[in-house]
N, C-alpha and C positions, 0 to 999 in steps of 0.2 A: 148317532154319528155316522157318516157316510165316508169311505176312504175313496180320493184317486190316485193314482199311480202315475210317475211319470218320468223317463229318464230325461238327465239333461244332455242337452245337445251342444256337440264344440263349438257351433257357428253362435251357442249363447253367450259361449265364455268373451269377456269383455278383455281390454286393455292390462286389467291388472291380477290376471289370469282366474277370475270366479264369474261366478255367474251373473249378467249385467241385469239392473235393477227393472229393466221392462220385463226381462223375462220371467219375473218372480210374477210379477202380476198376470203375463199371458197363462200362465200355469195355475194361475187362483181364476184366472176365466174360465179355464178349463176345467175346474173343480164347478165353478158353478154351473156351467153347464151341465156338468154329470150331474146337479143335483137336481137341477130343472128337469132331467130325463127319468130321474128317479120320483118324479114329484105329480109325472105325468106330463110335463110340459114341456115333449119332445118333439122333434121336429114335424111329425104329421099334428101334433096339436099346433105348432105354428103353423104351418099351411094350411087347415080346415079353418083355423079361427082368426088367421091373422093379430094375434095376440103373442106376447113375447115378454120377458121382463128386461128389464132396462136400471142399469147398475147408474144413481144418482149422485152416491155420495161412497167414497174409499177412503179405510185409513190402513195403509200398509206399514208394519216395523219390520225392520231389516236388522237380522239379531245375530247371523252369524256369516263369513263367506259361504257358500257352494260350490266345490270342483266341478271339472269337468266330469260325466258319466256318471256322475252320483244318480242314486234311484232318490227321487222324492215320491214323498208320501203326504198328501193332504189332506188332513181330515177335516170334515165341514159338520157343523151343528146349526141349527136354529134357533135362533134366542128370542125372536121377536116377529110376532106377523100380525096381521090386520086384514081390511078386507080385501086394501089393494096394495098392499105393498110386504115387502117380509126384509126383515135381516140376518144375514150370516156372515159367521164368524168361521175362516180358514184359519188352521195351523200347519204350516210347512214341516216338515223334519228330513232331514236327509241322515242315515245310518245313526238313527237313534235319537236324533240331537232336533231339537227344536229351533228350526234358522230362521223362519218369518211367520209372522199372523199377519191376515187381513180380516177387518170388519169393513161388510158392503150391507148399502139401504140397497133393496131394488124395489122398483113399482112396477105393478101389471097394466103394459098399456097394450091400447089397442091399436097400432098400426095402420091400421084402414081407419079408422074413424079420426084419430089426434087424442091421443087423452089418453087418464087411468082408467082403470076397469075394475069391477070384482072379479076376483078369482072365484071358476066355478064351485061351488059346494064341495066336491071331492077334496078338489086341489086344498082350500082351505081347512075342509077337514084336517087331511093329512099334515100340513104342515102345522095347525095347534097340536094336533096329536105328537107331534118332533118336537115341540119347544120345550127349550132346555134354559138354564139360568146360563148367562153372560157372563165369560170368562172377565177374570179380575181386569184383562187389559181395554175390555168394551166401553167404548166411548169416552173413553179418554181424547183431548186434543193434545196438540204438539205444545211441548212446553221445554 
């Protein structure tokens, strides 16, 4: 499991004074990006390779409010990879409490050419080496 960190900001607090529901997701971009840095697929890997992952498919649950300045905390797992694509599953918490998961598909495309790609050898490596069993809430639809 990998953690980000991230306080929230006023300008996210919405209308009904918690945290507006884009900003939960900017915040799980943000986690997956730390995990693409941590995976090796950081930014000099996208500029040398022009390769990048690309988030196809989101299922977000919204479980509790967030104040303003609350710290969150996201921990990301791996549940699922292949050769061109992986899934992970974010859980939010803000002071203790479990307020949102996200399960995202992403695919490894390749930007200069149009299309997926295999993830090099390492890359792959490491993420089978991370896969973990899918939390009870993974792949569930809205019902």
């Amino acid at each position: 499991m990998r953690e980000y960190r991230q306080r929230v900001r006023p300008e996210w607090i919405d209308y009904n004074g918690h945290l507006s529901e884009a900003y939960y997701v900017l915040v799980f971009g943000f986690a997956t990006d730390a995990v693409m840095d941590q995976m090796g697929l950081d930014a000099s890997y996208r500029t040398d390779t022009g390769c990048s992952l690309y988030t196809v498919e989101a299922h977000v649950r919204y479980l509790r409010e967030v104040k303003s300045a609350s710290d969150l905390v996201v921990t990301s797992r791996i549940v699922g990879t292949g050769a061109k694509k992986v899934r992970i599953c974010h859980e939010m918490s803000a002071d203790g409490a479990l307020v949102a998961t996200e399960e995202i598909m992403a695919l490894h495309v390749d930007g200069q050419k149009g299309g997926t790609t295999p993830f090099p050898t390492a890359v792959a490596e490491r993420f089978a080496a991370l896969a973990e069993p899918a939390p009870e809430y993974a792949g569930r639809s809205i019902g």
